[in-house]
N, C-alpha and C positions, 0 to 999 in steps of 0.2 A: 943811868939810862943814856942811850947813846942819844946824838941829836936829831942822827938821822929816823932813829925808832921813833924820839918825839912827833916830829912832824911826819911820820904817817901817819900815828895816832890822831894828832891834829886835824888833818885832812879829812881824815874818817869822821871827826867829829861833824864837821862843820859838812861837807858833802852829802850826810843824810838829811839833813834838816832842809836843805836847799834843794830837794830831790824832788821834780812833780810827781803826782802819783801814776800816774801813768806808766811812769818809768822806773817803780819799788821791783817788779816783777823780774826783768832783768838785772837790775841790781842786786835782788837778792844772788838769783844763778850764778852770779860770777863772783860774790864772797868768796867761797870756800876755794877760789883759785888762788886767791893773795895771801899765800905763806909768809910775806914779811909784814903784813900788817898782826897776822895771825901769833908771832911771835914777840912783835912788838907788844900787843897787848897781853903777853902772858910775863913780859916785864914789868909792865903798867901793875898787875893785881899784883906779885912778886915781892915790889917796893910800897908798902904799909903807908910810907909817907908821901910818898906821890901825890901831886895837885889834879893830875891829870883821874886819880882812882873814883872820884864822884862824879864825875859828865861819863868816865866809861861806865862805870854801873848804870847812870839813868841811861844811858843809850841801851844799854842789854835790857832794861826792865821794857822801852820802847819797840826792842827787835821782837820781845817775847810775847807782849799784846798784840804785835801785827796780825794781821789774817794771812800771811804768808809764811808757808812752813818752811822754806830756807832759811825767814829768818830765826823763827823760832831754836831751827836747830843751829845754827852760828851759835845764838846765848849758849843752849848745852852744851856743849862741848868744852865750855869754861868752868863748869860746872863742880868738877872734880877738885879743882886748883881754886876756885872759890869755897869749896869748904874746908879745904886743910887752910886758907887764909883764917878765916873765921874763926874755926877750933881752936888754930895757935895761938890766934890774938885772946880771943877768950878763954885761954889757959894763963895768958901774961896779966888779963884784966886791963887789955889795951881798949878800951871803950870808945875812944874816940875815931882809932882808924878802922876799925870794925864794925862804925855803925854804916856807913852805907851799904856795905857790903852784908851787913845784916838784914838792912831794908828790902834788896835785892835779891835773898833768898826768902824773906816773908813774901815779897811780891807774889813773886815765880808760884809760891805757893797755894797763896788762894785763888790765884790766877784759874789755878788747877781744878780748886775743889768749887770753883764759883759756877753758877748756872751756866747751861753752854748759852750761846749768841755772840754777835760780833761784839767788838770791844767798844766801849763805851769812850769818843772823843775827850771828853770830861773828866775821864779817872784820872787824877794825881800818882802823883810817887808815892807809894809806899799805899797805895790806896786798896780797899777793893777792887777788881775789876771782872769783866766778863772774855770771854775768848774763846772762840770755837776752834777745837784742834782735836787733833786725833789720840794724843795723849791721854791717860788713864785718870778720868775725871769722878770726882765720886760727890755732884749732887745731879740730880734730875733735869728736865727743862722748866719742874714748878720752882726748882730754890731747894728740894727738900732732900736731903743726905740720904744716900743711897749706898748697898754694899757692894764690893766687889768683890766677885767670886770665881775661884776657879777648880774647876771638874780636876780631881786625879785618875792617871789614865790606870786601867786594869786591863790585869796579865788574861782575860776573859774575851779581851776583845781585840782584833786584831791590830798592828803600826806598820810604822815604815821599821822599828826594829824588833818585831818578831812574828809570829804568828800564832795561834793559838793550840792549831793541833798538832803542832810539836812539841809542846812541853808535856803532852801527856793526857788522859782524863782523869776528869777527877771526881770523887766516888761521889754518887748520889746520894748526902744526907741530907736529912732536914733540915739540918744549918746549911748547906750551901743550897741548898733547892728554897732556902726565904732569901738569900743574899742574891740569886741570882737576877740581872739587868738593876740591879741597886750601885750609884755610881754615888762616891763620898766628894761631897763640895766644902772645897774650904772659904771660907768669907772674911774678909776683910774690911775695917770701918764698924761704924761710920766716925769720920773725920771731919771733925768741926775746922771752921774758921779761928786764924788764929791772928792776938791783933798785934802779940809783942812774941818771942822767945826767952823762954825761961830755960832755967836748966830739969824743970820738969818734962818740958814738952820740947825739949832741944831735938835730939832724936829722932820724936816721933814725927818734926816736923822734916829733918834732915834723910829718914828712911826713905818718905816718900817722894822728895826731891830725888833719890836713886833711883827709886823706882820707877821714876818718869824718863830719867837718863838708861837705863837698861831696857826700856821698851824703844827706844830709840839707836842703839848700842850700832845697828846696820849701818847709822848713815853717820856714825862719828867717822872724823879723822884718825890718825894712825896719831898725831899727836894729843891729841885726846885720853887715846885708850893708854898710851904710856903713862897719862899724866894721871890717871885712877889708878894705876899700877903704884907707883910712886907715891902716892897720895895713901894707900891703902896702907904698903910698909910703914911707912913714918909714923902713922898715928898708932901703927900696932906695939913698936919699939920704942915709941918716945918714952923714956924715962926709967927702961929696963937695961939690964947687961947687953940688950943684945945691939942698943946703939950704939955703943964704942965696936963691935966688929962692922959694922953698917958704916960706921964714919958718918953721920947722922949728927949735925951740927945745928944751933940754932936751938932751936925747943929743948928745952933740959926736963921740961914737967911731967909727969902723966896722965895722957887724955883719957878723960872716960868715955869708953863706948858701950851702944847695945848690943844684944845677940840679932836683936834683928837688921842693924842698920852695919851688923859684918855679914849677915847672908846677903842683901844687896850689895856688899862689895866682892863676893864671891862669885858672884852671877856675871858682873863683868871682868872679874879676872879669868872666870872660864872662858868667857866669849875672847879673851885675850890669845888665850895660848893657841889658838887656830886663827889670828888672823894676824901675825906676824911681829906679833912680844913676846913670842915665848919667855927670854931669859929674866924680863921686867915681872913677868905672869907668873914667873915658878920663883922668884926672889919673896914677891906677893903673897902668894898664897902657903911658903914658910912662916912667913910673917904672919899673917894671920892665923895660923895652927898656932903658931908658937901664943899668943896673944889668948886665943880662946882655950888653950892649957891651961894657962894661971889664973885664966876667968872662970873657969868651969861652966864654961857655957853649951849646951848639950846641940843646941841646933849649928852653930856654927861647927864643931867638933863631926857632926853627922854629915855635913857639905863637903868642908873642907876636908876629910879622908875621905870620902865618894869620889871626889873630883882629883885625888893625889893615886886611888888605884884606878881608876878607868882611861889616865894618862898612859901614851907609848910608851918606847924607851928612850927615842932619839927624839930631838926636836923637830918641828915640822917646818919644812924652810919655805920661804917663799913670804909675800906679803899679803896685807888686807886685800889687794884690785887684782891680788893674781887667782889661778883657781886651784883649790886644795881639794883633798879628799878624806877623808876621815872614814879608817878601816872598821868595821862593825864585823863581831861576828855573828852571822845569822844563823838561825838553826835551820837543817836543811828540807826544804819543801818533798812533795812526794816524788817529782822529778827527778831530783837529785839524791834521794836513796842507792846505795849498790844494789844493782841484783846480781850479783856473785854468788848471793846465798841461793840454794837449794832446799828448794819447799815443794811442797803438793803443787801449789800452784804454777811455778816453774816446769813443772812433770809437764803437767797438764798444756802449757799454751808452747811446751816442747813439739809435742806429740800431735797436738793439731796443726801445726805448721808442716809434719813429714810428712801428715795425711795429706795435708791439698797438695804440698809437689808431688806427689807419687801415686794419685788418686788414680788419672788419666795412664798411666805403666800399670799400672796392676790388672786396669780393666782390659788394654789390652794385650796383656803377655798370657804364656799359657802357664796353666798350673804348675806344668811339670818341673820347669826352668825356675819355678821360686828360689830362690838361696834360703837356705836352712843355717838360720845360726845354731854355730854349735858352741855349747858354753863347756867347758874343760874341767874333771875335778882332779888333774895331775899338775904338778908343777913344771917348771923346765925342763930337768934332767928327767925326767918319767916316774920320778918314785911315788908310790902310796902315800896319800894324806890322811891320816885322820879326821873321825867327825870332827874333834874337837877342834884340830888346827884347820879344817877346811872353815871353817866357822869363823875365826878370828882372822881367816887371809881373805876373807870379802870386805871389802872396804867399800867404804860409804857409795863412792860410785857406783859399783857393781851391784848394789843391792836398789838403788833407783834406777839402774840399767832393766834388770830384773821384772822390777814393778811395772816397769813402762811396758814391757813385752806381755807382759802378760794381760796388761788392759788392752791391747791393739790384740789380740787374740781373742777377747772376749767381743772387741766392736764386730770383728772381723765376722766372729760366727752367728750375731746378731744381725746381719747384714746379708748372710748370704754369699760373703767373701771368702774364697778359697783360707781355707784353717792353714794358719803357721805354728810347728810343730817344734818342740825342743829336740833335737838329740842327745842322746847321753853317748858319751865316748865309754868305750868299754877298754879295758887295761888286762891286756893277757901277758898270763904265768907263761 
């Protein structure tokens, strides 16, 4: 670590403690401006033996209690790189440089699942504590573990990408006529407090640490979301053939992971490939196919190829602060139908358009002067047709030309309007 990285970090240390509170609010806002402190500390966690990795962690457990949500999100964003720390070290059975940093992901945690309210001056390191944040919190304001649940959407009801009466109706059985306005909630929890990490509850306590970072995913940095990208490969190839093409140094072991805690890393590697990592996003989410292959893991396997066909073809350029677009094809509203096609109904709002322009001429022209369509059963050159080929030379138009005349003849005499008459051409020997 260089020197001059040390003593930012330094500074950093020692300038929040010395901060009146009055002045947290602004300090927070202008963290995420300081890209070399933001760097610096992603050297700080990087090096295991670093002096400086226990005053940064309690300061991140300090940022994450605050009642200020800048600062909370500063700690996430480290988030990613604090747990590929962790994993590795508790793959080597490095216990000493991994316990603060294990402390610091217990915090965070109960932090989470603890009652809401402000934080309590008194909570220690590694302690319980309380905090009110907008994060995905699962006890009550009694103390008492609560689920979290979420509605999946149905194809029944309209979105922003589809609509309903385009896909069709669908047939009135008694099975869908009991299903219908029945809407399936999935639930999640309830999530106890937890006071240590085992490698029972590793996981489950590491899922929801993602979980809280993916609801949050809008306001990470662009070095952030690289570093879940990064973070997501490595632990998927550590220890497989496919690190030596990765060039993947360092961890030689294989981590174990869950099905659930690679759909949390899939969630943000989607949120990746549209907001300016793509090549780190599609590296990613190989890796994790590849990984939940030889796991035979069904839910990561049903993400991660949902998310490999619903990609373009090209990447999408541009960054996280620029503005993108993402093509959707939508199925077409009634507006957007052709009417090219020829129906009744077309006949019909034909014929009522000729009537009103020609309403006012017919009443006052004289009878006599009417033009007589005459409809021809000769060809060009004047030869004789046949029934049968006169029959097959009408064509679709000629035969709703036909229809229509002969309705505007029937309004006509029903109206008291001078009668339009067919002539027949006669064909002399």
């Amino acid at each position: 670590m260089l020197t001059t990285e040390r003593g930012v970090v330094e500074e950093w240390l020692s300038e929040f403690k010395t901060l009146p509170e009055a002045s947290i609010t602004s300090y927070a806002a202008g963290l995420k401006e300081k890209t070399s402190l933001v760097s610096a500390l992603y050297e700080v966690i990087q090096e295991h033996q670093s002096e400086l990795l226990e005053p940064v962690c309690h300061q991140f457990f300090e940022f994450y209690r605050s009642k200020e949500k800048n600062l909370r999100t500063f700690t996430l964003q480290f988030l990613p790189e604090l747990i590929w720390c962790y994993l590795s070290l508790s793959t080597s059975r490095d216990l000493q440089s991994s316990g603060c940093i294990e402390a610091l992901l217990l915090s965070i945690y109960n932090l989470c699942v603890s009652k809401s309210g402000f934080p309590d001056p008194d909570v220690g390191w590694c302690c319980l504590g309380s905090v009110k944040t907008n994060l995905p919190e699962i006890m009550d304001e009694q103390g008492h573990s609560k689920l979290l649940s979420f509605t999946i959407p149905s194809l029944s009801k309209p979105s922003v990408f589809h609509e309903p009466s385009s896909i069709g109706s669908m047939a009135l059985t008694e099975g869908a006529l009991s299903q219908h306005g029945l809407a399936r909630v999935v639930y999640s929890g309830p999530h106890p407090q937890r006071e240590m990490l085992t490698a029972q509850n590793r996981f489950e306590v590491l899922s929801f640490l993602l979980l809280c970072y993916n609801s949050a995913l809008n306001f990470m940095p662009a070095p952030s979301i690289r570093s879940l990208c990064h973070m997501s490969s490595r632990l998927c190839v550590c220890g497989y053939p496919r690190q030596h093409a990765r060039k993947y140094i360092g961890v030689k072991n294989r981590i174990p992971v869950s099905s659930e805690f690679m759909v949390q890393l899939l969630t943000g590697i989607y949120y990746s490939f549209y907001n300016g990592e793509w090549d780190a996003a599609r590296r990613a989410l190989d890796d994790v196919l590849y990984r939940a292959q030889l796991e035979l893991f069904p839910e990561p396997l049903l993400v991660a190829n949902a998310i490999k066909a619903s990609l373009p073809q090209g990447a999408i350029k541009g960054t996280k602060e620029g503005t993108k677009c993402i093509q959707v094809e939508i199925a077409p509203t009634s507006s957007r139908i052709s009417r090219n096609a020829v129906t009744s109904m077309s006949i019909r709002g034909h014929r009522w358009k000729r009537n009103e322009q020609n309403d006012t001429s017919i009443d006052s022209s004289d009878p006599g002067n009417l033009v007589i369509p005459e409809i021809s059963v000769t060809n060009v050159s004047g030869d004789r047709i046949g029934n049968g080929e006169r029959v097959k030379s009408l064509t679709e138009n000629d035969a709703q030309h036909i229809q229509a005349m002969q309705d505007i003849c029937a309004e006509a005499r029903a109206e008291g309007k001078p009668e339009i008459r067919r002539q027949k051409s006669t064909l002399q020997i």
